[in-house]
N, C-alpha and C positions, 0 to 999 in steps of 0.2 A: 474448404474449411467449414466445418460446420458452423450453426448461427449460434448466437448467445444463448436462444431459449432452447435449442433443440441439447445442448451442452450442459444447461441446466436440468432438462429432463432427466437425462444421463445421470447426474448426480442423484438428484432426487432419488432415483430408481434406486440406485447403489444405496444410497444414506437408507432406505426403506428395507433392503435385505441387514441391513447389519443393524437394523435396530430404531426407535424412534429417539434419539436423540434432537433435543431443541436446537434451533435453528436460531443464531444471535444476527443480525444483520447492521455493521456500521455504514454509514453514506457517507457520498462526496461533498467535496466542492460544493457549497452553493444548494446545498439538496438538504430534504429533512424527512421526518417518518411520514409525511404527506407522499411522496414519491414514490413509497416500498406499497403503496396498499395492494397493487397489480400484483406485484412478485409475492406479496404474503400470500394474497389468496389465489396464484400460482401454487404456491410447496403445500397449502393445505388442501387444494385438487389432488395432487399426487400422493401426500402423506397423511390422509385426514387428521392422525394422532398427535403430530407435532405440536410443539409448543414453537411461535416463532415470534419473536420480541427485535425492534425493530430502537435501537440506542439512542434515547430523546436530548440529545447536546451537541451544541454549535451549530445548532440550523442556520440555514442560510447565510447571511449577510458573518455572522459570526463564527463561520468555518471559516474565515480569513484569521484566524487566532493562531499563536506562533502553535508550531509543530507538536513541543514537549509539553507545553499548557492541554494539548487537548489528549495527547498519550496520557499521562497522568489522570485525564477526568476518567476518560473509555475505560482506564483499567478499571477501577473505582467499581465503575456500573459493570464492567463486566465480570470482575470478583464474585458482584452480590447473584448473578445468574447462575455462575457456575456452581457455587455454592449450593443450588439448589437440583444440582445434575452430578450425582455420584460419579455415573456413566460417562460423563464428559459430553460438550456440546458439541457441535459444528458451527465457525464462526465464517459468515461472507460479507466481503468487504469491498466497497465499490470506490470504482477512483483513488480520492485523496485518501478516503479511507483504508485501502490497503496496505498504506503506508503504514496509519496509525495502527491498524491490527500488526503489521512487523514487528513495529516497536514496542508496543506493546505484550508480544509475545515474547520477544527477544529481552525485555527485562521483568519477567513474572517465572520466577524457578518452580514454581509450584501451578502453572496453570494446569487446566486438563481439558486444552480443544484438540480434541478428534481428528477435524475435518479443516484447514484454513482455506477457503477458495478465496480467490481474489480477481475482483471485475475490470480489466480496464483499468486497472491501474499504473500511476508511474514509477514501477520500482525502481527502476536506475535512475528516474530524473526524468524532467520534463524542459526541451530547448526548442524553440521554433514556434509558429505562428498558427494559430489555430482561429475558426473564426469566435471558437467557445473563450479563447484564452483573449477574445480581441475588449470582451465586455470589461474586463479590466485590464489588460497592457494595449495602446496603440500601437498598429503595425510600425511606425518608424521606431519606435522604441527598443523594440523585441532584442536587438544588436546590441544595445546599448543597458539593457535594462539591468546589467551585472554589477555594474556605479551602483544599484541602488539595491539590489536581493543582497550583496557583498559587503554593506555596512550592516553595523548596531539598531538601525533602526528598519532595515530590511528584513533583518531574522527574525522583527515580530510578525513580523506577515506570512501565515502558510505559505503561498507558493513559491514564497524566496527561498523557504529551505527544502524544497526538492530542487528547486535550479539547478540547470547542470552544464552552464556552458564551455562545452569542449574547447572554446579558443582562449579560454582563461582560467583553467582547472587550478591553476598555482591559487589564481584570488578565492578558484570556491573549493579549494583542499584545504586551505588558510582560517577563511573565513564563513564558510557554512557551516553551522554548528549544530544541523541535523542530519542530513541524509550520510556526508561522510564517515560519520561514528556507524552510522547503522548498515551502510552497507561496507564498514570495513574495509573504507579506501585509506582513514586516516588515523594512529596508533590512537588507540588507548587504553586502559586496565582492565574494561570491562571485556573485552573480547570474547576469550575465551569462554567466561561466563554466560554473553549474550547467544552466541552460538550454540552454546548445549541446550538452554532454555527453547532457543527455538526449536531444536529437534526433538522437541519433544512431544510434539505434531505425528499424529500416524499418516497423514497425505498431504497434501502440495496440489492445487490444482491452480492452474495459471489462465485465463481467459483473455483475449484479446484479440486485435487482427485490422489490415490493413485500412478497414473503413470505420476504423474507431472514429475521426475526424475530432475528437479534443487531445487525446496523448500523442505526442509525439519527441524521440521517433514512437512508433505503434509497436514495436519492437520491445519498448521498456518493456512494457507489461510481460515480456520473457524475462527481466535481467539485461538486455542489448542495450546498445546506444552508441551516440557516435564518438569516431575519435575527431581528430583537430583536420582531418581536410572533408570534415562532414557524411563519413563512409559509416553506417550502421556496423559494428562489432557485436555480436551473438557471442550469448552467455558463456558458452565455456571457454571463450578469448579472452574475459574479462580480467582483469588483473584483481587479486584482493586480498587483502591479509586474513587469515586464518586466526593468530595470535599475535602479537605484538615484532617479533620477530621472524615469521613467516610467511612470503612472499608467494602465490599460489594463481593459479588460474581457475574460477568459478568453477563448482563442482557441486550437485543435489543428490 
């Protein structure tokens, strides 16, 4: 499998043939534009022309803000970038971030990113014990921690609402009131609409791999994750509604 940076070269190269299109970059978890200055002046090694702007909200301590609070700012600031790119950007998005770039993408009809790569992120959800995940849940917790992602004051906590644990999907199809709307495990009106807006994306590039050592399974970062006797299911197993009434197996 290739590495992170040798994958990012790749793109680089590619985004460089088709054009100098700005390069937006949202962060994870716990991370802020202190973090990006390597990987910025990585893509302006490769692309000197670039413009690469680096999203200044919810750093650190305050990326623990519920899920739809920081979709809502991201959009906001990345409106005003695109704005200034006829051509359309390329937007990459790391960890938690990936998430918000979905969402984000999946309700703006009118965006115009080019490019969405996504770093290590938890698309399907994040279950399991991590030592990165340990700085805020205690190991004995990790089992137990659905009592608390699973209420009203759980879903103002970012990682309550990617939570995904498989042995109690009824509490988090019920009660997670982010990631199920966004990845279409649970009905509602927006669908149809979210899904076209997302395709509106000319690529897809998904990054990840077995030594991520904070997502897990490491698999999300495809779309995978476990079912209830803890066996990793890959993406095109996935069960997911399409529209309100249609019942489908993941398909890009």
């Amino acid at each position: 499998m290739m590495s992170c940076r040798a994958t990012l070269m790749m793109m680089m190269m590619m985004m460089k043939a088709e054009g100098h299109r700005p390069v937006v970059i949202v962060h994870g978890l716990f991370d802020g534009p202190k973090q990006f200055n390597k990987l910025v002046q990585f893509i302006t090694e490769v692309n000197p022309d670039t413009e690469v702007s680096v999203i200044d909200l919810f750093n650190h301590q305050f990326s623990l803000e519920p899920m739809w609070k920081q979709v809502k700012a991201f959009n906001k600031a990345l409106n005003i970038l695109e704005e200034k790119s006829a051509d359309g950007i390329h937007l990459l998005c790391f960890s938690q971030g990936g998430l918000i770039c979905r969402a984000l993408l999946s309700m703006s009809p009118n965006h115009n990113v080019h490019t969405f790569i996504s770093l290590s992120s938890p698309l399907a959800g994040q279950y399991g014990d991590t030592e990165y995940l340990r700085k805020v849940i205690p190991v004995v917790v990790i089992k137990e921690i659905f009592h608390f992602c699973y209420s009203r004051f759980g879903q103002k906590i970012s990682i309550c609402d990617y939570w995904n644990d498989p042995h109690h999907r009824e509490k988090y199809l019920k009660n997670n009131n982010f990631l199920p709307l966004l990845n279409g495990e649970r009905q509602h009106e927006h669908m149809k609409e979210w899904r076209e807006n997302f395709l509106r994306i000319k690529k897809l590039v998904l990054i990840g791999g077995p030594d991520d050592g904070v997502i897990t399974p490491w698999e999300s970062s495809f779309f995978g994750f476990y079912n209830n006797n803890d066996t990793v299911v890959e993406m095109r197993k996935q069960e997911v509604r399409r529209s309100p009434d249609h019942l489908d197996t993941f398909s890009l």
